[in-house]
C-alpha positions in Angstrom: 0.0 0.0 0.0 1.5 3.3 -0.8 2.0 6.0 1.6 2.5 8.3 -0.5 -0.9 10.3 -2.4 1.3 13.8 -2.7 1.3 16.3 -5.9 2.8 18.9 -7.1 3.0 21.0 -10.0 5.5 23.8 -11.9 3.5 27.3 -12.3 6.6 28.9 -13.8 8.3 28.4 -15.6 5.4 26.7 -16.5 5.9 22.9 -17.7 4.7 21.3 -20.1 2.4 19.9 -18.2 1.1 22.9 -16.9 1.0 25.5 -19.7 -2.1 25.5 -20.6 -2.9 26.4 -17.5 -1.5 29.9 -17.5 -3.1 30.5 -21.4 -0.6 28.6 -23.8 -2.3 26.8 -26.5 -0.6 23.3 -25.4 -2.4 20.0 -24.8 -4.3 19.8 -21.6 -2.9 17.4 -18.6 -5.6 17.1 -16.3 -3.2 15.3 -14.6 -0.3 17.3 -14.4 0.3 16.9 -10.4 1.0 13.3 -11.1 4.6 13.3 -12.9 5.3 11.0 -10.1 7.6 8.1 -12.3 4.6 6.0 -12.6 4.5 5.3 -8.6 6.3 4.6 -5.8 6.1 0.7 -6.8 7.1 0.8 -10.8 9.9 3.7 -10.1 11.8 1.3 -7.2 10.4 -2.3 -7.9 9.9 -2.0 -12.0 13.3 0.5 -12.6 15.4 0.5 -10.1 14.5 3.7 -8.9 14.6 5.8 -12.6 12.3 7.8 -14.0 11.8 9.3 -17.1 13.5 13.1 -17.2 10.4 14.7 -17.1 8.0 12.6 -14.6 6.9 9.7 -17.1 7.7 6.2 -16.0 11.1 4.8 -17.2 10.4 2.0 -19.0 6.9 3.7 -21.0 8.3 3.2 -24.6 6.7 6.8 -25.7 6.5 9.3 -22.7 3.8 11.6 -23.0 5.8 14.1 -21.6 9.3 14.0 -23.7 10.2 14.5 -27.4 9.9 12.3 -29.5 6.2 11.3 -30.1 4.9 12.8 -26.5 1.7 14.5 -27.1 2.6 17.0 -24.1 6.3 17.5 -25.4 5.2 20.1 -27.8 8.9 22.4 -28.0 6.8 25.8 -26.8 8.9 28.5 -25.6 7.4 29.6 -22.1 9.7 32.0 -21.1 12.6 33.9 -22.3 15.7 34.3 -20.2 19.3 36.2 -19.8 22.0 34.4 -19.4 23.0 34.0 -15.5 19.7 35.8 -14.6 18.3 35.0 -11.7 14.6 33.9 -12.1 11.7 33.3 -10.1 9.8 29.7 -10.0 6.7 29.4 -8.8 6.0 25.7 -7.5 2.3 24.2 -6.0 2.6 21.5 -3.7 -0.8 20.5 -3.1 0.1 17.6 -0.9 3.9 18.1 0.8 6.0 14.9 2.0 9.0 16.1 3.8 12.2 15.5 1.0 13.3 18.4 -1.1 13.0 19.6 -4.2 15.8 20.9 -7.2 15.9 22.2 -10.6 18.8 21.5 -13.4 19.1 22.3 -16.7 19.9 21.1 -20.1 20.9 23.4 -23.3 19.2 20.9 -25.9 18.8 22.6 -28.4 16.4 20.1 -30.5 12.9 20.6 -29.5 12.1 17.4 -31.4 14.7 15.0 -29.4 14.9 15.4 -25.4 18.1 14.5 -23.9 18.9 11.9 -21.7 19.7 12.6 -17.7 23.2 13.3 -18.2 23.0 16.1 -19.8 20.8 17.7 -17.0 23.4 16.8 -14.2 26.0 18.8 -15.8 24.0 22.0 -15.0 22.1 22.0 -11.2 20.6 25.3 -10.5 21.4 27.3 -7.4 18.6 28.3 -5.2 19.1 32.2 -4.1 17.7 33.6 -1.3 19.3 37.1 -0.4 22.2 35.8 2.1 25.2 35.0 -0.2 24.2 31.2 0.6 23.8 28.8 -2.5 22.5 25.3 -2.6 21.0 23.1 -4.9 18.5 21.7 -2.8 15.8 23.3 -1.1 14.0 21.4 2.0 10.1 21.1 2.0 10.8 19.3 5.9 9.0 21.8 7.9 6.6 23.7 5.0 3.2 22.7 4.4 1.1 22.3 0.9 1.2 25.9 -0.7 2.2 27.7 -3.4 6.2 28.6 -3.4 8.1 31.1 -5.0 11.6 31.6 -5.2 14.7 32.3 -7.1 17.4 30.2 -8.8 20.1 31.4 -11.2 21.0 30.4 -14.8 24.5 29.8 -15.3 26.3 32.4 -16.6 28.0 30.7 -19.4 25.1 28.8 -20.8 22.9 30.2 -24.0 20.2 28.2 -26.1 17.0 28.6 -28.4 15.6 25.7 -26.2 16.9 24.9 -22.9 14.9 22.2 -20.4 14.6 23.0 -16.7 14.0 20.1 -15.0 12.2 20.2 -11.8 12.6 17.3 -9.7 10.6 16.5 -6.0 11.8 13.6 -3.9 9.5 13.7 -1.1 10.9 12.0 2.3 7.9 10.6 3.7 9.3 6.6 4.0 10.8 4.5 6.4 14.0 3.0 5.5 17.6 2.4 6.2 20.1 5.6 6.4 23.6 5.7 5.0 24.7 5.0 9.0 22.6 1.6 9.4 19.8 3.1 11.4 16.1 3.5 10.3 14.6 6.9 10.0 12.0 8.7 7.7 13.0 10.1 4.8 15.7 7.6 4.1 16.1 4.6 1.7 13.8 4.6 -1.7 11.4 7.6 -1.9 8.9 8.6 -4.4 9.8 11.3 -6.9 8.2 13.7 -9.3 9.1 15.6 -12.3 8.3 18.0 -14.6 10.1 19.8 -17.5 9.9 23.8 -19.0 11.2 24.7 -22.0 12.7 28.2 -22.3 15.0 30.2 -24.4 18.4 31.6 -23.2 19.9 34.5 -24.5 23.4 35.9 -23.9 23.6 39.4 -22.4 23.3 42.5 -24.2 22.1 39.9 -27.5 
């Protein structure tokens, strides 16, 4: 039996998900607080705990939400950025589950071919909140279900006509083992969402 009914969604920059939402002529996901990897049970016992890079389960031959052949992975340009700006993002967790939540990016490129996870780990986003402090991951521990908004910044050297944030939830709401032996929530397997923008990057002063 799952634990685990949580959802969450990407406002802005809106996903793909999500745009239609906020008045972009994109397909409509009624679902779109459900880019949970298929469950709890298919992302840990099915995959090994991987998920598609933008929510869909891992082993779905063509994700609904990724290029090629998705019906939700339509290219459209939902916001246009400056290089190394720092942006807002506005995130609604309907249902919050402990964990913590980050956002990487990919300069793709190729609206009609997503890229694999690799690409997305070369670029984590740092969170910014007015204190010289940076990190990439921002704790949901002791914040209920609400809308949040706050601020990550591009990297400086990176331009693109279609770049792919990635937003990725891994809630902490599961007993397991820790890295030190002992038994705790929030460690071991937990269930994980996704969802995926596309925006345009454009270098300073261009």
């Amino acid at each position: 039996v799952s634990l685990v009914d949580g959802h969450g969604r990407l406002f802005d920059p809106p996903s793909r998900s999500t745009a239609w939402r906020v008045g972009f002529d994109t397909p409509k996901d009624y679902n779109d607080v459900e880019g949970f990897c298929g469950g709890f049970d298919r992302q840990w016992l099915v995959n090994s705990g991987r998920c598609g890079v933008c929510g869909d389960p891992y082993d779905e031959v063509i994700k609904p939400h990724e290029a090629p052949g998705g019906i939700f992975a339509t290219g459209t340009i939902v916001r246009n950025y400056i290089q190394g700006q720092i942006i807002s993002v506005t995130i609604q967790i309907t249902a919050t589950h402990r964990g913590f939540y980050e956002f990487k990016l990919c300069p793709n490129n190729n609206p009609q071919k997503d890229p694999t996870q690799d690409c997305f780990e070369k670029y984590p986003l740092n969170f910014v909140d007015g204190t010289g402090f940076t990190t990439t991951k921002f704790s949901l521990e002791n914040l209920s279900a609400a809308i949040y908004q706050i601020q990550i910044q591009l990297p400086s050297e990176v331009t693109c006509s279609q770049c792919v944030i990635q937003w990725t939830y891994v809630t902490g709401n599961r007993w397991g083992v820790c890295p030190d032996e002992t038994s705790r929530l929030g460690c071991g397997p937990q269930e994980s969402f996704r969802a995926c923008s596309d925006v345009a990057i454009s270098p300073i002063g261009g």
